[in-house]
C-alpha positions, 0 to 999 in steps of 0.5 A, spaced: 429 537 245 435 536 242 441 541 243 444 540 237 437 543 234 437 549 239 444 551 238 441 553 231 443 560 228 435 563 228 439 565 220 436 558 218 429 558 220 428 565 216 424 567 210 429 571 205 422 570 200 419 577 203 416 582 200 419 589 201 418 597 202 422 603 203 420 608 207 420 614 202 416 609 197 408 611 195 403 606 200 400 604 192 407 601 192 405 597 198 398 596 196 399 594 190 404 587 193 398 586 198 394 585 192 398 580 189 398 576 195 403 578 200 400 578 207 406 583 209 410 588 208 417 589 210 419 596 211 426 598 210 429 605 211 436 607 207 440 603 211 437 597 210 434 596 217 427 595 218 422 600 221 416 596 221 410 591 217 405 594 213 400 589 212 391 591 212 391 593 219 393 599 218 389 601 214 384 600 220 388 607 222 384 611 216 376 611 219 372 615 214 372 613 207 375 620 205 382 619 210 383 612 206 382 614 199 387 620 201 391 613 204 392 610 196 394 617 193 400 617 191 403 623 194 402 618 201 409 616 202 409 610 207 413 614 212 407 618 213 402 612 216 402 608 222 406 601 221 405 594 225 411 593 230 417 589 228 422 588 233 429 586 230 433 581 232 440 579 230 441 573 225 447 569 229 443 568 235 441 561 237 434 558 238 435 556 245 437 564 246 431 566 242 425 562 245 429 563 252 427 570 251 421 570 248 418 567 254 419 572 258 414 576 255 406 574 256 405 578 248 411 578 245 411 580 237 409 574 232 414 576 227 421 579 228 427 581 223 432 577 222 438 583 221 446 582 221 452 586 225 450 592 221 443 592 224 441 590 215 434 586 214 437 579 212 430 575 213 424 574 217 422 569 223 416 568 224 415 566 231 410 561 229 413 557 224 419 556 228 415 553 233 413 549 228 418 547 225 422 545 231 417 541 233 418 537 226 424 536 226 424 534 235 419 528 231 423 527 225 427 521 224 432 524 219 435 530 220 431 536 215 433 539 209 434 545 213 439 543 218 443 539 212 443 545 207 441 551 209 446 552 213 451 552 208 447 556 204 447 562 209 454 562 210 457 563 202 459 570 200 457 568 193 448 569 192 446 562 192 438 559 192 435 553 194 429 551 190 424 546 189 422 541 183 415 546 184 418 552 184 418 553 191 424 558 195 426 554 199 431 558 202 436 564 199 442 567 202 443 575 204 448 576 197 443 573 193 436 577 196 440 583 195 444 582 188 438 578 184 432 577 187 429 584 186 432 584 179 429 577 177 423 579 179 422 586 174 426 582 169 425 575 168 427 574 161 434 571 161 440 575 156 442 569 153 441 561 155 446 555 153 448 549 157 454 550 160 457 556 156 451 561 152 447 562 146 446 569 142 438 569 142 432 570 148 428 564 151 421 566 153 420 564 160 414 566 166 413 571 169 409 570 174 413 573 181 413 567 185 416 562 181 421 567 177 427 565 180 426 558 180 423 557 173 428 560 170 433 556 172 434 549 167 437 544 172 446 543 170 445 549 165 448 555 165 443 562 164 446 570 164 442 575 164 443 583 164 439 589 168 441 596 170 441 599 176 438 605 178 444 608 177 444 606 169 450 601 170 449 594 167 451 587 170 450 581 168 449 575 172 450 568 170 446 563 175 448 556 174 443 550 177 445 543 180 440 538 181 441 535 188 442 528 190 443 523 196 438 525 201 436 533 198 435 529 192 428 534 190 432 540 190 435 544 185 441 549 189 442 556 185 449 559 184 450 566 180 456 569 178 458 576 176 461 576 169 460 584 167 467 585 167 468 578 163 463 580 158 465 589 158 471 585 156 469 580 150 466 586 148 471 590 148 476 585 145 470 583 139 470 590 137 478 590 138 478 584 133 473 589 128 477 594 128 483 590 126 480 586 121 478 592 118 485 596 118 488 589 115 483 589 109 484 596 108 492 596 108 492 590 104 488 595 099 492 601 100 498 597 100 499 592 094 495 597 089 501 602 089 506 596 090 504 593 084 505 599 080 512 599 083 513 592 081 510 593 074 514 599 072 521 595 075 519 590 071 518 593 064 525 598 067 529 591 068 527 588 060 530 594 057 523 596 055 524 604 055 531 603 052 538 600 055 540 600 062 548 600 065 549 596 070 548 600 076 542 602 074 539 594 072 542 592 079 537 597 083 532 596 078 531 589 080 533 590 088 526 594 087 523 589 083 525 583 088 524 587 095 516 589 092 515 582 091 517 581 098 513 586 101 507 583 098 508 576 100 510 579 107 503 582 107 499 576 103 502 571 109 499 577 115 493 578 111 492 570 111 493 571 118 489 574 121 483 571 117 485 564 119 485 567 126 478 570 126 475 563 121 474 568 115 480 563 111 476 559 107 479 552 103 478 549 097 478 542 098 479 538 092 483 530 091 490 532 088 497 529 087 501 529 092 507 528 089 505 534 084 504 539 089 511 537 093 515 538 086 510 544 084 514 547 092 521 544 090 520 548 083 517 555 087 523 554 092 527 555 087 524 561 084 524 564 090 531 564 092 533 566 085 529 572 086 532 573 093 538 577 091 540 577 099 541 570 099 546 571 093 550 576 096 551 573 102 553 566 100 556 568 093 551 563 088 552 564 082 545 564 078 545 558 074 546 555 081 540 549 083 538 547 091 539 539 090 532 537 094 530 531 095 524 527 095 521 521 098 514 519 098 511 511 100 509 509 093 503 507 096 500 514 097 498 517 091 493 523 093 490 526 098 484 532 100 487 538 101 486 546 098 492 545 094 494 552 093 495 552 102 498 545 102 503 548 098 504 554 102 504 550 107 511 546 104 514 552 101 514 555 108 517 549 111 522 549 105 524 556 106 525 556 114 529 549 112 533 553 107 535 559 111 536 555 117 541 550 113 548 555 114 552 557 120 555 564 121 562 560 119 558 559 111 560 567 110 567 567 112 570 564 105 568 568 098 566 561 096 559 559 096 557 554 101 555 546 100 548 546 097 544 543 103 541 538 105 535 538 105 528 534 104 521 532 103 519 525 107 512 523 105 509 516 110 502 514 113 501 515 120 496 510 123 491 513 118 494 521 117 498 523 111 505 526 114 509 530 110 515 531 114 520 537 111 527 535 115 534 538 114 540 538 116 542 545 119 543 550 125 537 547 129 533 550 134 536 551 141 532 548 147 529 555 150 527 557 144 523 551 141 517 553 146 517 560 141 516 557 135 509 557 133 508 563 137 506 570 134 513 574 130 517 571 133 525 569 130 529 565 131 535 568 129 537 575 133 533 581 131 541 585 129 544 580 126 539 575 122 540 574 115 533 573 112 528 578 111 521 575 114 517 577 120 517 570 122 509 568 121 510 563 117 510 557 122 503 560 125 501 560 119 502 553 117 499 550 123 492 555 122 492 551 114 494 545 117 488 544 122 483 548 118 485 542 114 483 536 119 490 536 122 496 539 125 504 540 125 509 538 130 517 537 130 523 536 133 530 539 133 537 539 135 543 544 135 547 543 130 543 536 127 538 539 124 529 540 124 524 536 122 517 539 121 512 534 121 505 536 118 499 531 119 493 531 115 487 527 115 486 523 108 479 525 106 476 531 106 475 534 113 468 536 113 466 528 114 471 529 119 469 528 126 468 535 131 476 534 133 479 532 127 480 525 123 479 519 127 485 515 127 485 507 128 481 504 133 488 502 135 492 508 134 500 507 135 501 514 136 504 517 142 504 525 144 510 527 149 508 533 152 515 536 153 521 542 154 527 538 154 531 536 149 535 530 151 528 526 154 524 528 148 530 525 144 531 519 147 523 517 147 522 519 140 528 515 139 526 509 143 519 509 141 521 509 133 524 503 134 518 501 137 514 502 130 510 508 134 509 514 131 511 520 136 508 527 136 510 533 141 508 539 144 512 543 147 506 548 151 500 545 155 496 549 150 498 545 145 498 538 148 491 540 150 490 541 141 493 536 140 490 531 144 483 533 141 485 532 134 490 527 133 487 522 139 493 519 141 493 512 143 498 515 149 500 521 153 507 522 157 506 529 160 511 532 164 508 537 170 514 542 168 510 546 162 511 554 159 504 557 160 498 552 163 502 546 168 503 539 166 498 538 172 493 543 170 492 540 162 492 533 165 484 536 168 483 539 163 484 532 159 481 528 164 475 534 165 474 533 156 469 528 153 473 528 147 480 526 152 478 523 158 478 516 155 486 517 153 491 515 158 495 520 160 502 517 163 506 523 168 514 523 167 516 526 174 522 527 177 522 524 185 522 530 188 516 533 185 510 534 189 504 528 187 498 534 187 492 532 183 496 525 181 490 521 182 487 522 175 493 520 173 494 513 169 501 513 171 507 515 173 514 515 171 520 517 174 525 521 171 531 519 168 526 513 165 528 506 162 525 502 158 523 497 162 518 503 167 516 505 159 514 498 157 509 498 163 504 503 159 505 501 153 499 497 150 500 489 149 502 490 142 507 494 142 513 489 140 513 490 132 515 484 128 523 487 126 526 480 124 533 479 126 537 472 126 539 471 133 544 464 135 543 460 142 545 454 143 541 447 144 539 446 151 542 453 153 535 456 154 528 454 157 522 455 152 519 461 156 526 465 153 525 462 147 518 464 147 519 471 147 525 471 141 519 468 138 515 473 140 519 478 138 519 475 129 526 474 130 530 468 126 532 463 131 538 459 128 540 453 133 546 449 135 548 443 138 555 446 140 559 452 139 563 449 134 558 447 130 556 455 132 561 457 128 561 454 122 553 455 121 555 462 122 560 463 117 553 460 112 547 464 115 551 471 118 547 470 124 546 478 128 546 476 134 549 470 139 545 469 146 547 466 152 544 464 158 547 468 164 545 464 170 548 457 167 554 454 170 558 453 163 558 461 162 565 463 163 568 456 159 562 458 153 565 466 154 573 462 153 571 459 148 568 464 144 574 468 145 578 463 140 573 462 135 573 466 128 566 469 127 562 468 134 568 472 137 565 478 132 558 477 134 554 482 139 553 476 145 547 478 150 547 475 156 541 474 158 539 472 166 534 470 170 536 476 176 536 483 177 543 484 179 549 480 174 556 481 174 557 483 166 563 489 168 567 483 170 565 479 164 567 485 159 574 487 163 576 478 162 573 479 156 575 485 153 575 482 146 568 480 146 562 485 146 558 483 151 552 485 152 546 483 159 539 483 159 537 482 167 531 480 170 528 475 164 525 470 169 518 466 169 514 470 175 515 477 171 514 475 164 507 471 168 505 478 170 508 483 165 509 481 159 509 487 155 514 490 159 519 483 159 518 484 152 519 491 151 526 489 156 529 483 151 527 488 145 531 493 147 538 490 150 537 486 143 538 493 139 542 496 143 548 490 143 546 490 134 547 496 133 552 498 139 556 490 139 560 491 132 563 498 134 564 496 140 569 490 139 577 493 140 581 493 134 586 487 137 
């Protein structure tokens, strides 16, 4: 026989599926298992251990029919009767070591007890069936389900069962006869039933004993149930079933969860929330009832209704009046609040003017701050003095699905943090009042979103504290020393109306430079949306950056608007992991260095989703950092990135078509090269000679001169440029075939010019990657527009 088989554990050849007894229960009990079909009993004492078989025979030990109608009277405990021996035997023991000691006896027991360390029944091994069963697998050309799985399934802490498509037990753990078993068996019924999460409700299953633990278990579906000990403690169990493949294909493997204290703690969180949402409805009431008393009556008190006030008395009159109205919009953005966060905030969708509702916010801005007299006291406005806003719609969007009154909510809030924000400390200095700030609404399409962008020109967010902004009360400005009144839940807010309405918000700041805040929403109503959001364009060009840093986020955002994308940003995992369901970017660029839930654990998270798996994620690391699960990654680009490791992930159509009028010269380039200005839209202007160059210069204006680096003729063309009117004061990019090229030694002889290279434009390259070749060429050419006029020295 082999000896693979003999080394066996007796644990895989023992029957878990026993029916058992405690010494201290009735022999009814007992009786009442034979009945229902069990051969035996399994007796077990308080610890666990076994203290023999109750089966017929031992009712062969009361003769007269008097002694055994006193056997099945409940006062007979099964301690006080004659059991079959059942000699124990520890479960860690070899097949080999067992028979070896079997036949050293002539009559040895046909059933012994399989029990732990502790001497605690785990199964039980009947002798015959052993043989049997190594005979099989002595005969067999496979290997058994029992020496392939079972094994395993012994050995894990947590309770585990293995079943067939019948029903059949094929084998169970010790946690799982002990934890469930027993329960299942008295309460078959399953709490509640879902796949892959639960459902309020019962779902009827079978009662029948034998297949109790099996039917109950739906393949890939996830089942809780709830019982109480004798104690009176409840526990609930949640047992998921996967059906097996390959080799054990036939088979379903059982695994249960305890999840009491996840549950006692939803519970208690659920119960927590009522009580919450009971306090916040009361305290609205309690709180605006008097307060509208108070604004009412300071309202009659500042028109000089009751007789004329002096100035003393008509200032605090309307201190109290502007400080009740404060209150009670402080306690309407807390009360709106909480109902967004419990899905009790209802919208009123209707097709409405965007550019209404956008000056009707610009109108309430003004209101506000003439009735906030803080901002006049700081600032020193006089009262007829206006907040100039400006207001830049596309005049292709005229109307838009939306709840008006929370679209201009959304607004004012924007335009009120923009607003507050405008000033530095340094504005209350003098005693004359400030600039008016610059402030404004910019209204665009983005691949198929309305995008409302509120931008000024203030203080900015710092770096550490833009991952904070959508967070719960919070304030940017220090609690000693913030001018405005405010608990700093209007940006929360904003973002609860915005995906109430189909879509989000995002935003970019910088210190000193100013924010924008983005809101993105989808066109139609969102209850034709789809379950994450409103679906964009099939190929969409925006781009999520999952990202903390300033300076990475600015120059992406900076290099992918050029770019013609559209970029949204998310500063925590949380958030990407929301945005990427609702927005379905066509590109996410995560960074593993995230607040919260890392950068590696929301790249499963997406590639774990159905409704985010098909999205490539691109990883942005530093060299340094470990690879972890970079595997379901789609890329990986090292930081600091250029853009020619970006270009390499970005779609074949990335290249807009932004014209410029570019200038070479005849014969100086091959048609691969001027395939690519082609691709690019630019104007191509030839000419025969740089002379001639000049002179069609002076009539087309053209943007840029390019040269072939790799010509021999491109320092005596550089020397003549040099001594030529207006080529001299075009950009000139140097555009070679190599990666390496001498452009500091051309720009130090050529100091006067403004030279700018593009390397590694060859044929093989453009061949292989032509977006990236592209995206390459496309920059070097903006940079050397945009940066070659300032560039060139003053002589």
């Amino acid at each position: 026989m082999d000896s693979l088989v003999l080394n066996q554990s007796l644990e895989i050849y023992g029957q878990s599926l026993v029916a058992i007894c405690r010494l201290t229960s009735p022999t009814t009990a007992a009786l009442d298992l034979l009945k229902k079909g069990w051969a035996n009993v399994v007796v077990l004492d308080e610890q666990e251990q076994p203290r023999g078989l109750f089966s017929p025979r031992c009712l062969l030990n009361w003769q007269s029919l008097e002694d055994r109608l006193q056997f099945a009277a409940p006062a007979v405990l099964i301690e006080d009767i004659d059991l079959e021996p059942l000699p124990a035997i520890a479960f860690s023991m070899t097949v080999a070591a067992f028979l070896e000691r079997i036949t050293q006896y002539r009559h040895s027991a046909p059933m012994w007890a399989l029990v732990d360390r502790q001497g605690r029944f785990t199964a039980l091994l009947e002798v015959h069936q052993l043989w049997r069963s190594l005979y099989e697998s002595e005969h067999s050309q496979s290997p058994s389900v029992d020496s392939l799985l079972l094994p395993l399934v012994y050995q894990l802490p947590l309770p585990v069962m293995v079943c067939d498509r019948q029903g059949e037990v094929v084998g169970m753990n010790a946690a799982w006869r002990n934890s469930l078993y027993d329960s299942l068996s008295a309460h078959p019924k399953p709490l509640t039933t879902q796949e892959h999460s639960g459902l309020d409700g019962r779902s009827d299953q079978s009662t029948d004993q034998q297949t109790a633990d099996s039917s109950l278990l739906p393949s890939n579906q996830a089942i809780s149930y709830q019982f109480c000990t004798t104690d009176g403690k409840a526990l609930t169990w949640q047992v998921i079933t996967v059906a097996l493949q390959g080799s054990l294909q036939g088979l379903d493997l059982a695994i249960a969860y305890d999840i009491t204290a996840q549950k006692n703690l939803a519970q208690e969180l659920s119960g927590l929330s009522r009580v919450k949402d009971e306090f916040l409805t009361c305290i609205n009431h309690e709180l605006k009832t008097p307060l509208t008393s108070v604004i009412g009556i300071a309202s009659l008190l500042s028109n000089n209704t009751f007789g004329a006030l002096n100035d003393r008395q008509s200032r605090y009159v309307k201190m109290i009046h502007q400080s009740g109205r404060q209150l009670v919009a402080i306690i309407d953005n807390i009360f709106d609040l909480a109902k967004a966060e419990s899905g009790q905030l209802e919208l009123y969708v209707e097709t409405i003017s965007v550019k209404e509702v956008c000056q009707k916010s610009i109108q309430q801005l003004q209101r506000l701050i003439h009735q906030d007299s803080t901002i006049g006291r700081n600032y020193h406005f006089d009262e007829d003095w206006e907040l100039d806003i400006s207001l830049d719609i596309d005049p292709s969007i005229k109307t838009i699905a939306a709840d008006e009154v929370r679209l201009q909510q959304m607004l004012v809030n924007l335009l009120s943090n923009a607003f507050k924000f405008s000033f530095s400390p340094s504005d209350l200095v003098e005693d004359l009042p400030p600039l008016s700030p610059q402030i404004g609404i910019k209204v665009r399409w983005w691949e198929g979103w309305l995008a409302i962008t509120v931008w000024d020109q203030g203080i900015g967010i710092p770096e550490e504290k833009q991952s904070l902004v959508f967070q719960k009360f919070q304030q940017m400005e220090n609690v000693l020393t913030r001018r405005f009144e405010g608990t700093g839940s209007s940006l929360l807010l904003t973002r609860h109306l915005a995906r109430l309405h189909g879509g989000d918000i995002t935003f970019v700041s910088q210190v000193d430079v100013g924010s924008q805040f983005t809101i993105l929403l989808p066109p139609e109503r969102p209850e034709s949306s789809t379950k994450s959001g409103w679906t964009p364009k099939p190929q969409s060009r925006l781009i999520l950056v999952v990202e903390t840093a300033t300076e990475v986020v600015d120059w992406l955002r900076h290099t992918l608007s050029e770019l013609d994308y559209q970029v949204v940003i998310a500063r925590s995992g949380t958030e990407a992991l929301e945005k990427a369901r609702r927005l379905q970017p066509c590109l996410i660029l995560l960074s593993p260095d995230m607040p919260m839930l890392s950068g590696w654990d929301v790249l499963a998270l997406l590639k774990g989703d159905h409704l985010t798996k098909h999205i490539r994620v691109v990883i942005m690391k530093r060299a340094d950092e470990p690879k972890m699960t970079i595997h379901q990654a789609d890329g990986i680009l090292l930081k600091p990135i250029n853009a020619t490791d970006l270009g390499r992930f970005l779609p074949s159509y990335v290249m807009p078509p932004k014209s410029l009028k570019v200038m070479y010269l005849q014969h100086n380039f091959g048609d691969g090269t001027i395939g690519l200005l082609q691709d690019l839209g630019h104007c191509l202007l030839e000419a025969e000679g740089l002379e001639q160059g000049d002179i069609l210069s002076k009539i087309w204006q053209p943007d840029l001169f390019v040269l072939d680096g790799d010509s021999q003729l491109l320092l005596s063309h550089l020397e003549i440029i040099s001594n030529l009117d207006i080529l001299a004061g075009l950009p000139i990019l140097i555009i070679t075939r190599s990666a390496i090229a001498e452009i500091a030694w051309l720009q130090s002889r050529f100091w006067k010019l403004s030279l700018w290279e593009c390397a590694n434009i060859n044929v093989e390259r453009v061949e292989s990657d032509r977006a990236a070749v592209l995206l390459t060429l496309y920059q070097s050419i903006s940079e050397a527009v945009r940066s070659g006029i300032s560039a060139i020295s003053p002589n």
